[in-house]
C-alpha positions in Angstrom: 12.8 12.7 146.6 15.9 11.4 147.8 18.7 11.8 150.3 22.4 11.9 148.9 24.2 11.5 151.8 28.1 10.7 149.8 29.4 13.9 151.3 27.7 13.1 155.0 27.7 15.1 157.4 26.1 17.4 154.3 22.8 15.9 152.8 21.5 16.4 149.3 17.8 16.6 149.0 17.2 15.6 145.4 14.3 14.4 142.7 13.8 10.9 142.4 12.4 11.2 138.9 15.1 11.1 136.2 17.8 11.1 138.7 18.5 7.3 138.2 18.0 6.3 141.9 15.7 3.5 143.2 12.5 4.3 145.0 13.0 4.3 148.5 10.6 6.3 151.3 12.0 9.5 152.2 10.8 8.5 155.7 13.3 5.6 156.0 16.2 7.2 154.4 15.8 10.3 156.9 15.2 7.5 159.6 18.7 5.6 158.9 20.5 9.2 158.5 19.3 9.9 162.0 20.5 6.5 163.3 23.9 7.1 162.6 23.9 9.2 165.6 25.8 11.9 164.4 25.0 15.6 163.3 24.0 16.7 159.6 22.6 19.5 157.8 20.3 19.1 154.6 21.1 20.9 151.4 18.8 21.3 148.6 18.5 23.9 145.4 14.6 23.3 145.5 12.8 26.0 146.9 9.6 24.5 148.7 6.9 25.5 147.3 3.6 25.7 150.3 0.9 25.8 147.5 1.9 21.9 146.7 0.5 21.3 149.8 -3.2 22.0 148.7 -3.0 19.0 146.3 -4.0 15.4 147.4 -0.7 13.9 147.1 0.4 16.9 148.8 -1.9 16.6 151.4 -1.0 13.1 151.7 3.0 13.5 152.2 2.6 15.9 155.1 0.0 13.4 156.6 3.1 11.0 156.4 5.4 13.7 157.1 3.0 14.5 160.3 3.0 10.8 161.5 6.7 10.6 161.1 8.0 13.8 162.6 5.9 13.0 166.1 7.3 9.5 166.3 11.2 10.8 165.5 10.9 14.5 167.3 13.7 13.9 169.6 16.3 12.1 166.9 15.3 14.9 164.5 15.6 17.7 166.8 19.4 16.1 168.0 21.2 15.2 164.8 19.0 17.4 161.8 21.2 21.0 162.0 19.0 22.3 159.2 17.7 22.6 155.9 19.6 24.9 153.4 18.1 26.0 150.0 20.0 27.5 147.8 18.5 30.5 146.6 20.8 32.9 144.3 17.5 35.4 143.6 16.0 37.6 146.0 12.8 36.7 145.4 13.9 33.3 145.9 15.6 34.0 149.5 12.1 35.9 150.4 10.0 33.2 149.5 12.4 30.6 151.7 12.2 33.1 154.8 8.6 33.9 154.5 7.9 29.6 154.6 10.7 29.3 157.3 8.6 29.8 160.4 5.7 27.5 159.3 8.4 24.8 157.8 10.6 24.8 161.7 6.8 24.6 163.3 6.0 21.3 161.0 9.4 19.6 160.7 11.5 20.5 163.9 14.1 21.9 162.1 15.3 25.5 160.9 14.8 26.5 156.9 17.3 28.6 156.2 19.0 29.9 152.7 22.1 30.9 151.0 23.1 32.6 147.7 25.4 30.1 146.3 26.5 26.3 146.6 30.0 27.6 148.7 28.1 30.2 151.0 25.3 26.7 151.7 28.6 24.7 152.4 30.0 27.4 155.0 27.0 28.1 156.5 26.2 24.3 157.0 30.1 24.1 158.5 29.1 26.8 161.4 25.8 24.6 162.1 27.6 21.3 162.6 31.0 22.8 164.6 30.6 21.9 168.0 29.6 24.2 170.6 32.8 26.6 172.5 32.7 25.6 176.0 34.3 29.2 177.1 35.3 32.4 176.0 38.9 30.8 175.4 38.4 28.2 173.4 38.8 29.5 169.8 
C-alpha cells in the first residue's frame, strides 16, 4: 500500500505490488501527510475487506496500525477528513457502511463511500471546505 498524494489535499490509497512504486511504510507516508499540517481526505477504489484481518500478516498490520494510531490520535483526528471508497455496486456500498463503524472506532477517522470517482471528488470537497462561521456566510 501506498499513498499518492500528487493531487493533495485528495490522497490515493493504492497497491504497492505492480504499481511501480518503492517500498515505503504506510506508517511514515501517513505520518509526513499529517505533518504538512493541513487537511486531507483519503480516496481509494479498494473496498476493505475485515476477513483479511483473521490472517497473521493481517493480524500483524493492525498490531502496527494499533501502535501507530494511539501515538498520532490527535494529528490524525485534525488533518485526516476521511476515507472514501469508491463503491459503484450496492453490495459494495453495504459492505463499506456495515465496516464503517468498527473502521472510525480503529483508525479515528470516518469510512465513507461514493458511487463514482466525481461523486468521491465532491464529497471529499464538502469534507475539506472550511467550517461557515454564521448563517451569512455562504
Amino acid at each position: 500500500m501506498y499513498f499518492d498524494h500528487q493531487h493533495f489535499p485528495l490522497v490515493w490509497m493504492r497497491r504497492a505490488e505492480g504499481a511501480g512504486q518503492p517500498v515505503v511504510d504506510p506508517y511514515q507516508q501517513l505520518e509526513a501527510l499529517t505533518q504538512r499540517a493541513q487537511a486531507f481526505v483519503l480516496m481509494s477504489d479498494l473496498i476493505p475487506e475485515p476477513e483479511q484481518r483473521s490472517s497473521a500478516q493481517g493480524k500483524a498490520l493492525l498490531k502496527q496500525g494499533s501502535m501507530w494510531t494511539k501515538c498520532n490520535k490527535a494529528a490524525i483526528r485534525r488533518w485526516i477528513k476521511a476515507l472514501i471508497v469508491i463503491a459503484p455496486q450496492p453490495e459494495n456500498q453495504a459492505q463499506v457502511e456495515a465496516f464503517a463503524r468498527t473502521y472510525e472506532q480503529f483508525w479515528g477517522y470516518p469510512l465513507l463511500h461514493s458511487a463514482s470517482p466525481l461523486a468521491a471528488v465532491s464529497l471529499a470537497q464538502q469534507l475539506l471546505a472550511p467550517p461557515r462561521s454564521n448563517l451569512h456566510n455562504w
